[in-house]
C-alpha positions, 0 to 999 in steps of 0.5 A, spaced: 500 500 500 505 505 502 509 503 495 504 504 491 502 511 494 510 513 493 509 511 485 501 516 485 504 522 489 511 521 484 506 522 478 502 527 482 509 530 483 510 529 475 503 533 472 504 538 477 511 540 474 509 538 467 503 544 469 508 549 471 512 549 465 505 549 461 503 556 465 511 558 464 511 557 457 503 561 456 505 566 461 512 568 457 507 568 450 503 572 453 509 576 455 512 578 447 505 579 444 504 584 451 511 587 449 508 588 441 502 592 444 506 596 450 510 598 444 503 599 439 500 603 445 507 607 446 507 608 438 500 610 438 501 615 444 507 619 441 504 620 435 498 623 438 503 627 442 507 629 435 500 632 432 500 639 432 496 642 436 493 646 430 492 639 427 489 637 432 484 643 433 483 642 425 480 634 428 477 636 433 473 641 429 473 637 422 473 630 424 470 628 430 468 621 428 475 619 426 478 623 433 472 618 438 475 612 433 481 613 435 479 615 443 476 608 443 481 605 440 485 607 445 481 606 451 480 598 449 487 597 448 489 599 455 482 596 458 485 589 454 492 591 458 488 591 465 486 584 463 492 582 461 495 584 467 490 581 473 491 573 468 498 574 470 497 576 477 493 570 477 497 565 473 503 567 479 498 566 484 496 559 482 504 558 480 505 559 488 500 554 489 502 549 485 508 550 488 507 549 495 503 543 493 510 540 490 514 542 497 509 538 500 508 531 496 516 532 496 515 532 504 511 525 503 516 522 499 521 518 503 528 519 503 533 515 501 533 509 508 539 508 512 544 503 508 541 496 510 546 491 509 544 484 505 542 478 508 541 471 505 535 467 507 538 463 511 541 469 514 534 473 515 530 473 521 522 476 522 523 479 527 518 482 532 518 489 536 513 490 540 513 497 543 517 499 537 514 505 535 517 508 543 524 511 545 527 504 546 524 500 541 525 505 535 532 505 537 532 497 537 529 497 530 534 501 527 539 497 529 535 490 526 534 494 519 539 495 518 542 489 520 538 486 515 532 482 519 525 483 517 521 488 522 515 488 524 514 493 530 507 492 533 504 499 537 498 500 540 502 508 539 500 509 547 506 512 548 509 510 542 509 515 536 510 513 529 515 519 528 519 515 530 520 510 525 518 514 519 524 513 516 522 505 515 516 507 512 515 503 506 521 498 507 521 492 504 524 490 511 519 493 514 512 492 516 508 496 522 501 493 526 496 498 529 495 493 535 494 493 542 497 486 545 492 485 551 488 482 544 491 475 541 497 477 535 497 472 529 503 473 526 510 469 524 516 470 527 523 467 529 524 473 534 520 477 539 522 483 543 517 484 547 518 492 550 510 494 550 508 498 556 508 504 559 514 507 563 514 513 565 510 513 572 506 519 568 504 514 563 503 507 567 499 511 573 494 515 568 491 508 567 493 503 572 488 497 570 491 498 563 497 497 565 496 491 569 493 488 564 498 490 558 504 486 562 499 480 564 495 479 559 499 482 553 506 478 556 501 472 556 500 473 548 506 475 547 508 468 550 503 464 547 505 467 540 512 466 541 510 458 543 505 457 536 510 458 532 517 457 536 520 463 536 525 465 542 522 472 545 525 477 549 521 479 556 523 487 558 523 488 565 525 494 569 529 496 575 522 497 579 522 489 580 527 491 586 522 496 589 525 501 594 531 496 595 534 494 602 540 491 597 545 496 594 547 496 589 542 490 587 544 484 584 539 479 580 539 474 586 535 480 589 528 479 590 526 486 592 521 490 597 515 494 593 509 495 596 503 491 592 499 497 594 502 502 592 502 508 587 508 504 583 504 497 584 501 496 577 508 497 574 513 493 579 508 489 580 506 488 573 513 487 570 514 482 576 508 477 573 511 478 566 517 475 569 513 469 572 509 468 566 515 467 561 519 462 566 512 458 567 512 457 559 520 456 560 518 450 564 511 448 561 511 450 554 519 450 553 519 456 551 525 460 550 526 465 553 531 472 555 528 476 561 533 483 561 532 487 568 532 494 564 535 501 569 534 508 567 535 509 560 536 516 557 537 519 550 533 522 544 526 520 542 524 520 550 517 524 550 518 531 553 513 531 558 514 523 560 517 526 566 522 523 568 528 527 571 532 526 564 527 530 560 524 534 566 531 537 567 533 539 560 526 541 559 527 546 564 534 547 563 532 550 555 527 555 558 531 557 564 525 555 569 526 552 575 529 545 575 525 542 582 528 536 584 523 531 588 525 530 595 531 531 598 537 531 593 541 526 596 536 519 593 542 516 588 540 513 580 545 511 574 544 513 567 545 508 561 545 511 554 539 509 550 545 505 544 548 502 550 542 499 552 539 496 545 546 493 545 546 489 551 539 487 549 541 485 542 547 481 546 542 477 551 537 475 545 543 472 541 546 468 548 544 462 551 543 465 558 536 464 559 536 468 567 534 475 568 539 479 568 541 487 569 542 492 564 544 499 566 549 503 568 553 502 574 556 510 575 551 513 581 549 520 581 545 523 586 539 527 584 542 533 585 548 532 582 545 530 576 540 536 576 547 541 576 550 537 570 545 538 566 544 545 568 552 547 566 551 543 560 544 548 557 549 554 554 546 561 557 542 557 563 539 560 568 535 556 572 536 555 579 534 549 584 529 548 588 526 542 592 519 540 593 516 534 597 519 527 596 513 523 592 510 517 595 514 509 594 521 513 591 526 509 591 532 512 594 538 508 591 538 506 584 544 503 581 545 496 577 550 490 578 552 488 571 558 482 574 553 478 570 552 482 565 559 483 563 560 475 565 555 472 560 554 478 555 561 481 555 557 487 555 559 493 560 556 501 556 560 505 553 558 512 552 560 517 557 554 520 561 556 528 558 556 525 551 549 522 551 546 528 555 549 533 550 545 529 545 539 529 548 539 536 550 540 537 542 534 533 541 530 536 546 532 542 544 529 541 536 524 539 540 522 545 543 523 547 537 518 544 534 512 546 540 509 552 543 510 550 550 507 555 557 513 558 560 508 555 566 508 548 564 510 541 568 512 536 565 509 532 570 504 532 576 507 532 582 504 527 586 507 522 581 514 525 580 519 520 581 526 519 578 524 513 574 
């Protein structure tokens, strides 16, 4: 369908310039036979003005009917002038619509798409995304194009913008499913990323049900779609699991302290039932299965109003708004670069450590701090600090242990927090661009401000 909508918008594009030359052509006719008359009108001007006043006087008094024929004359060669000059003065006009209309079915028309490299059919995997179209997943779909695998990226576009894979659009690699998955899937597959749900607590605490079911019901059918046609599935968890951790930093061994009941509960809860089901079908169902424990990730694409600390911070740090930091300052949270995650994902579906595993950042930055780095890295900044009341079941350290990570994955990120933040000031920043935002704005609300 997208490829035969590029062949009509290119022949669209195609009449719409053979049009424009046409009226180029018939204005430019117009032009010479519009010089030919000025020239007659000039000629026939001068020579009234060349009649002897006698001459003229001896018209007027003895041929009247040759002097109005002249007049008339006159007179309709400078009212067809006028006509003439309102068809330019519309001919122009259309012109310029015709040429916005062009920029615009330019604008329609992919790209050239990044450089994919070839894969036999041996070679080639069908692979699923779910979640494909958000910050982390469109990342991971960037890297399996361009690898060569065939994509299919399934989003219900919750959080999720199709912006974000736009530059696929139209792929052969490439396919796209408007999908909600707590619904059945039925499609093929060797692999399946399942990344479906929201992350930010903005978004997981705006429907919690919702929530609850996409991490059970949508991991059930993801499992049950993995097990029908044999493919091997990858489970996003997240550091959540481990609650507001009584072990520092927490190892994969951890079984965490989370509050059931709390404001938090429908995503760490959620996420830790989704770790459940994928090793009841491991053991039931034979399903293989790869469960990666998933710190706090940062970089472009992050919506600028998740709420999270990254875009709360340069948010406020590119408006020169007051960067308010959630309790006291000191809670602690390691940062991994979005490009360092999607690698260590790629890097645990293609191993046999079957295991839940940490995928982070270890570097530990107190909240405070990471608010001052941001700050100092926004040139011109203006913004000043300040602290507001902590918000409820925060956790108050926040750092993976990747021994196993580096052990069974040989995985260990790789960008420097400044490096990683100045790219993602730079998207914020064109972001802003393109949005009018109140200098009044929160990114997020206050009771459900966190540090996720």
């Amino acid at each position: 369908m997208i490829r035969h909508l590029t062949k009509l918008r290119k022949i669209l594009t195609l009449l719409s310039i053979v049009t424009l030359f046409i009226i180029i052509i018939i204005i430019l006719s117009k032009n010479k036979s519009d010089d030919k008359i000025i020239g007659n009108h000039e000629k026939i001007h001068n020579d009234f003005q060349n009649i002897d006043y006698r001459d003229f006087n001896r018209l007027q008094n003895n041929d009247e009917p040759q002097q109005e024929k002249l007049v008339d004359k006159m007179e309709s060669e400078i009212r067809a002038e006028d006509e003439r000059e309102k068809e330019l003065r519309e001919a122009k006009a259309r012109i310029d619509l015709l040429e916005k209309k062009i920029a615009i079915l330019e604008g329609r028309i992919p790209q050239k798409y990044p450089d994919v490299k070839y894969l036999g059919y041996k070679e080639r995997k069908r692979i699923v995304v779910t979640g494909g179209a958000g910050f982390v997943g469109s990342h991971l779909v960037d890297v399996l194009m361009t690898q060569g695998h065939e994509v299919i990226v399934v989003d219900n576009f919750f959080t999720g913008r199709k912006r974000n894979v736009e530059h696929w659009f139209g792929h052969r690699n490439f396919e796209i499913i408007h999908h909600d998955i707590v619904n059945p899937l039925y499609v093929e597959a060797d692999e399946i990323y399942h990344l479906a749900s929201p992350a930010s607590p903005p978004h997981y605490m705006q429907n919690p049900v919702k929530t609850i079911k996409t991490n059970t019901l949508g991991t059930i059918n993801m499992l049950g779609l993995a097990r029908r046609v044999g493919a091997k599935i990858l489970i996003a968890s997240t550091s959540e699991v481990y609650g507001d951790p009584m072990v520092h930093p927490q190892p994969e061994s951890y079984w965490g302290h989370v509050n059931p009941i709390g404001p938090r509960a429908c995503y760490d809860e959620g996420k830790r039932v989704a770790e459940t089901l994928a090793y009841s079908y491991a053991k039931q169902e034979n399903v293989s299965v790869r469960v990666a424990r998933i710190f706090n990730t940062y970089g472009p694409r992050m919506h600028v109003s998740d709420g999270r600390v990254v875009s709360n911070f340069i948010m406020q740090a590119l408006q020169n708004l007051t960067i308010t930091v959630y309790g006291n300052g000191k809670q602690t949270r390691s940062f991994c670069y979005v490009s360092d995650l999607v690698d260590g994902l790629l890097s645990l579906m293609a191993s046999n450590y079957s295991l839940p595993i940490n995928l982070g950042n270890p570097v530990e930055h107190t909240i405070e701090e990471f608010a001052l780095i941001i700050k100092n890295l926004v040139p011109g900044c203006r913004s000043t600090l300040s602290t507001s009341a902590a918000v409820e079941d925060d956790p108050q350290r926040r750092r993976p242990d990747i021994t196993l990570a580096k052990k069974q994955l040989n995985w260990t990120p790789k960008v420097p927090l400044q490096e990683g933040l100045q790219r993602s000031i730079d998207y914020f920043r064109e972001e802003l661009s393109r949005t009018t935002f109140y200098n009044n704005q929160t990114y997020m609300n206050v009771k459900v401000k966190s540090g996720h």
